[in-house]
TORTOR-374148 format. One record per residue (C-alpha): residue in three letters; x, y, z. Coordinates in steps of 0.001 Angstrom, whole numbers, plus 524288, in hexadecimal, padded with zeros to 5 digits. Layout:
% residues N
alaXYZ
...
END
This chain:
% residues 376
unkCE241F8596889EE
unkCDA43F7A14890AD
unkCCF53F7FAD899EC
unkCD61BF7E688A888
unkCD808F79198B201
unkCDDF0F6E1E8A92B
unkCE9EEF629B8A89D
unkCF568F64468A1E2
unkCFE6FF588E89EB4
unkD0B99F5882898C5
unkD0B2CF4C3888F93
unkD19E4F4E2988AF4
unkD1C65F4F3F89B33
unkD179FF447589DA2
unkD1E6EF3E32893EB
unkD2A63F407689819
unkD27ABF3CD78A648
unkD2380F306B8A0E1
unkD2F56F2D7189A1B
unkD39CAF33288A539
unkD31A2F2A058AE4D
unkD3336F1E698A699
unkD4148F20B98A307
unkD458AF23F78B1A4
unkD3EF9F16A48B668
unkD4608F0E978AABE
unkD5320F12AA8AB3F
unkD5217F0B038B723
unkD556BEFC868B5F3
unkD5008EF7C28C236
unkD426DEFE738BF47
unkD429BEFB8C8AFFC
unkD370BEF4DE8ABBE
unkD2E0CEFA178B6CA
unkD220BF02EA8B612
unkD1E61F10248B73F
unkD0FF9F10F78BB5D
unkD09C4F1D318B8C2
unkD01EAF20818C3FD
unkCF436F24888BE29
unkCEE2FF2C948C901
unkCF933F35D58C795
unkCF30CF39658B98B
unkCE845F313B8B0CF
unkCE622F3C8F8A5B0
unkCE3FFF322789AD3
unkCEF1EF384689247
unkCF89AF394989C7B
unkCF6ABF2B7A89F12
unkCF819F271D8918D
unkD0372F2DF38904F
unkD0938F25C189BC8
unkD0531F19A189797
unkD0967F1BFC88A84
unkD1764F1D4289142
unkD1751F1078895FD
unkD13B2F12878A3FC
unkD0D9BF0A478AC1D
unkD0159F0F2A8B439
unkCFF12F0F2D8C464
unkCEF6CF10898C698
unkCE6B4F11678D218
unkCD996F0F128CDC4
unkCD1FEF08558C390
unkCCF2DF13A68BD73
unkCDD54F149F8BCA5
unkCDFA4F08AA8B5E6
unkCD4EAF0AB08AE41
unkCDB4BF19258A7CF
unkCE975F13008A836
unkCE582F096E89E00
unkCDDA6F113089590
unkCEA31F1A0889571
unkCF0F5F0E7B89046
unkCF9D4F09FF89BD2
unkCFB1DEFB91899D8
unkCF315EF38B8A5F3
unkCFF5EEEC5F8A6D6
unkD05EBEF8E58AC3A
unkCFB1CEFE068B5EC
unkCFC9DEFC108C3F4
unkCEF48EFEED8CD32
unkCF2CEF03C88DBDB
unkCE81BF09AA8E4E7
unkCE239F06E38F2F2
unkCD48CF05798ED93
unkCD409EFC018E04C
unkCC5D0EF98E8DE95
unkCC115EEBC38DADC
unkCBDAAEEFF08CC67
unkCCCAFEF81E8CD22
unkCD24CEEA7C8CEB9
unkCCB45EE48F8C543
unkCCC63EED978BB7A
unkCDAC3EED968BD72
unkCDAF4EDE5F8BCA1
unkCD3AEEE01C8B106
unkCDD3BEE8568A9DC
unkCE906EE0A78ADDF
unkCF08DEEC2D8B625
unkCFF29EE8F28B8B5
unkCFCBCEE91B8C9AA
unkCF3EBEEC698D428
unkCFAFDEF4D98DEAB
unkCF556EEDF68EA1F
unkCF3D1EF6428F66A
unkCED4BEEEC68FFEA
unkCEBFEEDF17903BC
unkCDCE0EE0F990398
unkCDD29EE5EB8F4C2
unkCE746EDA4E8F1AE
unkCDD8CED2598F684
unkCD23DED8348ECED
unkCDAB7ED8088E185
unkCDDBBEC9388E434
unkCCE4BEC9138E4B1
unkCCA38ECE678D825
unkCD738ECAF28CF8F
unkCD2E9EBB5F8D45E
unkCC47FEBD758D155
unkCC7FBEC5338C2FE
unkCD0D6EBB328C00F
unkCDCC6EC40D8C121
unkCEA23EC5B18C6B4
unkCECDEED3F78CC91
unkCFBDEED7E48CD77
unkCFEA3EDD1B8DA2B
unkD0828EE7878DEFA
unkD0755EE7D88EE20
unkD06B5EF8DB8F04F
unkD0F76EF7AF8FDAF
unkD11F1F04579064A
unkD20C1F057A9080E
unkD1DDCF0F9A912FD
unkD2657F197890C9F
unkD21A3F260690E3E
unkD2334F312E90323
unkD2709F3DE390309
unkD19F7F45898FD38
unkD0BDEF48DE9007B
unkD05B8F3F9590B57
unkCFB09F3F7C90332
unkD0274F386C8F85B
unkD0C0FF2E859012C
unkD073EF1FD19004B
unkD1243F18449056F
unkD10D3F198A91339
unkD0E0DF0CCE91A06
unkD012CF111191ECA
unkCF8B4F15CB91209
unkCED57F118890A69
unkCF665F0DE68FE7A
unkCFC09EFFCE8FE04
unkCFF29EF5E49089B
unkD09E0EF7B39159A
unkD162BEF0F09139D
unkD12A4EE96691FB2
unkD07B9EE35991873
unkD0FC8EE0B490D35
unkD12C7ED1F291067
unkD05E9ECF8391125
unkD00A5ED59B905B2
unkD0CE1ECE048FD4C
unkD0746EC1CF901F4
unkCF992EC4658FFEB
unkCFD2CEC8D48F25B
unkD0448EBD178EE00
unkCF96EEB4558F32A
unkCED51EB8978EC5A
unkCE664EB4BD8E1F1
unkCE615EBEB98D6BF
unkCF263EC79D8DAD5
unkCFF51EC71E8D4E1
unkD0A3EECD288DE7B
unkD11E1ED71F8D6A9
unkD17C7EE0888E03F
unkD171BEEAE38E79E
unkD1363EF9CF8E6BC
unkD17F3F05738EC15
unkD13F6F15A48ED77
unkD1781F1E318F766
unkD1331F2AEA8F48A
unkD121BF334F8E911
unkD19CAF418F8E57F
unkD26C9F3DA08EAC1
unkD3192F43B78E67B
unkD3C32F3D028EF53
unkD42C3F32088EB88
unkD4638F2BD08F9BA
unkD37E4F29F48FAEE
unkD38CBF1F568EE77
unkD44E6F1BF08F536
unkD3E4DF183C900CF
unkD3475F10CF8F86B
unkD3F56F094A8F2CC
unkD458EF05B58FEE1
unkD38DFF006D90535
unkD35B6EFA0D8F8B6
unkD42CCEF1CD8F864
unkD3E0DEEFAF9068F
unkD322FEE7B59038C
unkD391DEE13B8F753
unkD425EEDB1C9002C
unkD3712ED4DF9072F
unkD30B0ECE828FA2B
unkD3D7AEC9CB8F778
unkD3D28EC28E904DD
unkD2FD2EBCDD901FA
unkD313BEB97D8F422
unkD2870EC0F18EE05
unkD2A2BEC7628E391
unkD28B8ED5638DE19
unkD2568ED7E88D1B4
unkD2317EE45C8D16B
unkD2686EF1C78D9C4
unkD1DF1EFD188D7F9
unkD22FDF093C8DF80
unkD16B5F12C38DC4B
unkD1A81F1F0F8D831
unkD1C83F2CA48DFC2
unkD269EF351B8D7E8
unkD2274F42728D8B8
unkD2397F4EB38CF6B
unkD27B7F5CC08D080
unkD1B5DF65348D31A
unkD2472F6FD28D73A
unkD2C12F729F8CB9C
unkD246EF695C8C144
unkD2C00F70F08B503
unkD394AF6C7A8BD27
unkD3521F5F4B8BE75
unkD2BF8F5B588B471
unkD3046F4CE18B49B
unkD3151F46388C1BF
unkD3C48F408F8C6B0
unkD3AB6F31D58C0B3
unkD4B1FF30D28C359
unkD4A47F2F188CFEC
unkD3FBEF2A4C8D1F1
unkD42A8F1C0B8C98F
unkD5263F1C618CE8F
unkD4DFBF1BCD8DBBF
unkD4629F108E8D8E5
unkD50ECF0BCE8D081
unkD5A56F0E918DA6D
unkD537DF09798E7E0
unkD48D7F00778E4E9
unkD4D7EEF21A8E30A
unkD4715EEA4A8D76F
unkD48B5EDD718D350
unkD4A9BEDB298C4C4
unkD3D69ED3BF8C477
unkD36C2EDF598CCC1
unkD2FEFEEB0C8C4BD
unkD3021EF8878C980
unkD231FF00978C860
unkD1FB9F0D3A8CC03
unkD142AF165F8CACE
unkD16E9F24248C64B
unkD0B6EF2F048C6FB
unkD0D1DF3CAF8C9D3
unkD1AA2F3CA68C514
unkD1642F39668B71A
unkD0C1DF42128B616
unkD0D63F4BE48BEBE
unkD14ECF572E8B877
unkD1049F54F28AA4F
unkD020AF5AE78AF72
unkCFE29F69698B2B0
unkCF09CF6B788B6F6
unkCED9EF7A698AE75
unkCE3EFF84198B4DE
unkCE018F91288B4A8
unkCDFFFF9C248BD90
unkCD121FA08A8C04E
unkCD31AFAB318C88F
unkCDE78FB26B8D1EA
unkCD8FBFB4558DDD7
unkCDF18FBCAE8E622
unkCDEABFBA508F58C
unkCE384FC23D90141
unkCF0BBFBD07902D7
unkCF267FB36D8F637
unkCEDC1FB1DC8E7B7
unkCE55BFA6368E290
unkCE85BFA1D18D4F7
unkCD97CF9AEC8D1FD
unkCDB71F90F28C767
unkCD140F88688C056
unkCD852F7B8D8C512
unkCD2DBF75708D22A
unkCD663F6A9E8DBB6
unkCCF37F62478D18F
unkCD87BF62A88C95C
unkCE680F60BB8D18D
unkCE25BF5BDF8DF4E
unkCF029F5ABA8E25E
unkCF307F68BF8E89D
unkCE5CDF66E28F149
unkCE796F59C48F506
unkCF540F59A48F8C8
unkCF9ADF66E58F8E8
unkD0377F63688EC64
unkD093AF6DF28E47F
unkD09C9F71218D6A7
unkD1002F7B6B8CE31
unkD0751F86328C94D
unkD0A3EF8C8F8BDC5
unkD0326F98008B80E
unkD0689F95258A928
unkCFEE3FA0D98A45D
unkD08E1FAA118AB9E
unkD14BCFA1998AEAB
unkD1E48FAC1D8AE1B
unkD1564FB5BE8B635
unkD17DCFBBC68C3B6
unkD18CEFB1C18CF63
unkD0C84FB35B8D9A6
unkD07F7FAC268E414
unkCFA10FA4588E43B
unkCF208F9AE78E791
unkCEE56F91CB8DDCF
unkCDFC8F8DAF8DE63
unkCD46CF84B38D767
unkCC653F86568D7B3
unkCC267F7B888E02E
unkCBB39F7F5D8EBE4
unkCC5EDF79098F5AD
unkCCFC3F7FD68FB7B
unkCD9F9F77A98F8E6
unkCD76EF7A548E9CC
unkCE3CEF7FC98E904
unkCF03FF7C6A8DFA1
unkCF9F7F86368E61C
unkCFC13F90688F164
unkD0532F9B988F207
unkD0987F98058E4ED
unkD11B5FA21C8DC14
unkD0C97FA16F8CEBC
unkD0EB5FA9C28C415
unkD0379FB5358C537
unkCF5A2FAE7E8C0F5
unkCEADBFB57A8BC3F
unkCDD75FAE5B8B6BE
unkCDDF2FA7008AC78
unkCEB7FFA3068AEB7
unkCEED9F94008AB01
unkCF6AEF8DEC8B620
unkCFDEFF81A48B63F
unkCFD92F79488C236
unkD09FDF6EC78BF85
unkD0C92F61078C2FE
unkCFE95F5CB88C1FC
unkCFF2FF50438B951
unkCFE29F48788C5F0
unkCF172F483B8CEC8
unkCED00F54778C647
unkCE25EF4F488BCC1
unkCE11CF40F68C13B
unkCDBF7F46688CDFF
unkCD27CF51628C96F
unkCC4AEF51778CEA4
unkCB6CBF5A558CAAD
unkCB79BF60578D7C0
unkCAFC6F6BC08D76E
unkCA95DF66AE8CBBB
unkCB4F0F6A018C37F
unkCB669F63D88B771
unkCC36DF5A308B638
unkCCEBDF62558AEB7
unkCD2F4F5EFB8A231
unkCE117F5B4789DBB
unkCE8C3F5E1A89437
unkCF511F53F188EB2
unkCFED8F5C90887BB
unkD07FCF55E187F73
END
């Protein structure tokens, strides 16, 4: 076995998410011929991301860094789309450079730089106009970005004004607009919503004339971290019939949408150890090698994942704490949690960590990045 804490990825998993996805967004008519972006900063282990773009998927990046590992991976420039509050100058230029498919604009003062340095390198920058629909989501407030008020993308009642400024300068070609609202959602009537306020605003760009090339709807489907063996591949039905089913497209419009966690998410397990059983006054802490370094998510928003103690998975239910090493209190992956009975040395699973597991490790503590494994 690998030394722990390390990441374990399901290639033939993923695989078949890959392929349900696809099939579930073209037996579609009104979305055939549209894109599935891979959102990157759900997951950017260089084989997972091959395997992706080998697929024929489309990747959604945030940084030039991003870029930068999406093409290496072999997604096609002519397939990435760049979002993000903060593009640098050398971001935009690199991404000019490599000939991305759109810029997912989110403010009129960074349409105004693009204009600036796609003029000066002698480029033209596609532009998607990121626009918040004000729909709120039902998940974490730490993960809902279509309110009106938020640093992501630009107020609807700014809209007009950013459409004009678009289709006057110098250097930007007016593609369409983008959407997100949130991330983890599991009901449908919040895409619903989405839709509706969508077909909203397309009314009003038929009005003026303009036209829309492109509608990008971000992504947001969640996964099962509850019962992970139940659900292992998200619920890609729904999700593309109610786009089918309530968002209005023209036959010359293309329907995009950007896909993270829900790819990735369940074909991961972050594998640790159990360094000691400690036992308190009123509770028992299961000590494993794993930190907060490793899988922020349970610190940072208090998110859950299945435990599983896979050296003694048929063993006697008890109830513990699950802890790392790292010298915060919030270190911790579970409370009051009924495992089977650990001792040292036993190899736990924690599930549903494809997404936000390894892409957002640190060397907190000094601790050394885990490895991963890609089992095929």
């Amino acid at each position: 076995m690998k030394k722990t804490p390390y990441y374990s990825y399901d290639a033939s998993l993923l695989r078949l998410t890959l392929e349900e996805a696809k099939k579930a967004m073209e037996s579609h008519e009104s979305l055939k011929g549209g894109c599935i972006h891979y959102a990157l900063k759900a997951n950017n282990n260089p084989q997972v991301l091959a395997t992706i773009a080998s697929a024929g998927f489309g990747a959604d990046c945030v940084s030039g860094g991003e870029i930068r590992q999406a093409l290496n991976a072999g997604f096609p420039a002519s397939k990435i789309v760049y979002a993000g509050v903060g593009k640098t100058d050398e971001e935009i230029i690199f991404a000019l450079e490599a000939g991305i498919s759109c810029f997912n604009v989110e403010s009129v003062e960074e349409l105004r730089i693009i204009s600036e340095i796609a003029v000066k390198e002698g480029k033209t920058a596609n532009v998607a106009l990121r626009i918040n629909p004000n729909v709120g989501a039902h998940t974490h407030a730490n993960i809902t970005t279509g309110l009106a008020e938020n640093k992501f993308g630009i107020n609807m009642e700014k809209m007009a004004d950013a459409v004009e400024l678009a289709l006057d300068l110098d250097g930007i070609r007016f593609m369409g607009l983008h959407f997100h609202i949130g991330s983890q959602i599991l009901d449908m009537g919040d895409f619903v919503a989405l839709c509706n306020r969508i077909n909203e605003l397309r009314e009003w760009f038929i009005f003026k004339g303009v036209e829309l090339h492109t509608i990008n709807v971000g992504g947001g489907l969640g996964i099962d971290y509850e019962h992970p063996e139940h659900h292992p591949v998200p619920d890609f039905a729904s999700y593309f019939k109610t786009y089918s089913t309530h968002l209005r497209l023209d036959k010359n419009q293309q329907f995009h949408c950007e896909l993270g966690r829900s790819i990735v998410g369940q074909c991961g397990s972050l594998i640790t150890r159990c360094i000691y059983v400690k036992e308190g006054t009123y509770k028992k802490f299961v000590i494993v090698d794993a930190g907060m370094n490793d899988l922020i998510r349970p610190a940072l928003y208090s998110a859950y994942h299945k435990i599983e103690n896979i050296s003694n998975p048929e063993g006697e239910q008890e109830l513990y704490d699950v802890v790392g090493p790292i010298c915060e209190s919030s270190d911790t992956f579970a409370k009051g949690r009924y495992l089977s009975s650990t001792k040292r040395g036993d190899i736990l699973a924690i599930r549903s960590a494809g997404a936000y597991g390894e892409t957002m490790a640190s060397t907190y503590n000094a601790r050394p990045l885990a490895e991963s494994e890609f089992k095929l």
